[in-house]
N, C-alpha and C positions, 0 to 999 in steps of 0.2 A: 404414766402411759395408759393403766387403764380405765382411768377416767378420761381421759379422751377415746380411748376405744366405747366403752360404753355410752360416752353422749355422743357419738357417733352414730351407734346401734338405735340407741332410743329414738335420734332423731329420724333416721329411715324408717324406723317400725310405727311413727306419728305420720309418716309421709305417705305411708302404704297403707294405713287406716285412712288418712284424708284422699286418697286416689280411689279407696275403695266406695267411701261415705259418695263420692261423687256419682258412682256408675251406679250406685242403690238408687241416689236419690235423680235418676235421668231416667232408669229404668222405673221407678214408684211415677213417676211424672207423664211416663207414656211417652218419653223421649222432647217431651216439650221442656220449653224456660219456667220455671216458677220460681217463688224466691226461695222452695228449701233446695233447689238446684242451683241459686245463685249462693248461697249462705255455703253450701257444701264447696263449693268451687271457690269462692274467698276465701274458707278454712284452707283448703288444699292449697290454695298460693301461697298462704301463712306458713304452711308446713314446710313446702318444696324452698322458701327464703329459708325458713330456720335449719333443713337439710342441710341447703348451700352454706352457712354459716358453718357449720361442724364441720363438715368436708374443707372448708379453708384454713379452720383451727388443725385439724388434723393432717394437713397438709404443710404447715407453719411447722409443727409438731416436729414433721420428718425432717422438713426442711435443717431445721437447727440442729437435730441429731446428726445430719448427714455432715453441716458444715462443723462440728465439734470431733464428730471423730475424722474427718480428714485435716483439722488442726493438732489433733492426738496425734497421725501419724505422721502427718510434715514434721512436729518435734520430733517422735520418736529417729523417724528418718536421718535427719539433721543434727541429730545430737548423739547417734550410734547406741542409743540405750534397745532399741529392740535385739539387736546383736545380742548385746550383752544379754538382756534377758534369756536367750532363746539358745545360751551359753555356744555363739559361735562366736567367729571372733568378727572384729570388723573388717568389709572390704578393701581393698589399698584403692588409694586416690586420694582423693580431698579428705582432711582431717574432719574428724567430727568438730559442732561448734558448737558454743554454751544456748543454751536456752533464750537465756538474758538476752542475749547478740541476735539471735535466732528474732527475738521478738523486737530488737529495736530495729533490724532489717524490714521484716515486717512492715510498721509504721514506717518508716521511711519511704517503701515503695507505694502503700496507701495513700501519704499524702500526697506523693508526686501524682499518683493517677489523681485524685481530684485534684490538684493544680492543673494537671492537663484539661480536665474533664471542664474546670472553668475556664479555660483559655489562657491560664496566666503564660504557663509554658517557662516562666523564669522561676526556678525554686530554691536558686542559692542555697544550696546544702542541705542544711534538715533546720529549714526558718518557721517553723512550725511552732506556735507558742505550748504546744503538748507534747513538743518530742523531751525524755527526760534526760538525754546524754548525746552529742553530737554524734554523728553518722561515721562511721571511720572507715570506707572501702579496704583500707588493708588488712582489717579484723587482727590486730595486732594481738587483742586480746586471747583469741580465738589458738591461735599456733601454740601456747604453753598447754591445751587441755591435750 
């Protein structure tokens, strides 16, 4: 993380020299076009793309932390271990479910959304050549934890 904070930094503080390098060289020129007014301004494009690059990396960055720890907590959720950790006990209602189960739910509702998202709309169970154990809506498994 702190190397994308840092090529983040650098890239702004290369951004802010070439926005600066511009207004020197507009003001050294008498406000006219010359080419070290045009040389300045092509750096400055250069900069302002390479900026945007970092800002998308570090944007990528959050991204994946944000969808990793709300996968942390849908397990933890789902599988009653935050309770446990946090030594209360768990809520009544629906039983906690294995992880495993937890994840092959998961995939299941994944591919059905792109079966939908292609139009198949028919997805006969879990016909996925990557799903690794059939889909069992009773979680048969699930009721002994």
């Amino acid at each position: 993380m702190d190397s994308i904070v840092d090529a983040l930094n650098n890239a702004y503080q290369e951004f802010l020299g070439a926005a600066a390098s511009v207004l020197e060289a507009k003001e050294a020129s008498g406000g006219h076009r010359s080419a070290v007014t045009d040389a300045a301004l092509e750096t400055f494009k250069q900069q302002w793309e390479l900026f945007r690059v970092a800002c998308d990396q570090a944007e990528e960055f959050v991204d994946s932390i944000k969808q990793r720890i709300g996968s942390e907590c849908l397990v933890d959720e789902a599988t009653g271990s935050m309770a446990g950790r946090l030594g209360q006990t768990a809520p009544p209602g629906l039983p906690p479910i294995s992880a495993v189960r937890l994840e092959q739910m998961s995939k299941a509702v994944r591919w059905l959304v792109i079966e939908l998202q292609q139009g198949s709309g028919a997805s006969g169970g879990s016909s996925h050549p990557n799903s690794t154990a059939p889909f069992d809506a009773r979680f048969s498994d699930d009721a002994a934890q």
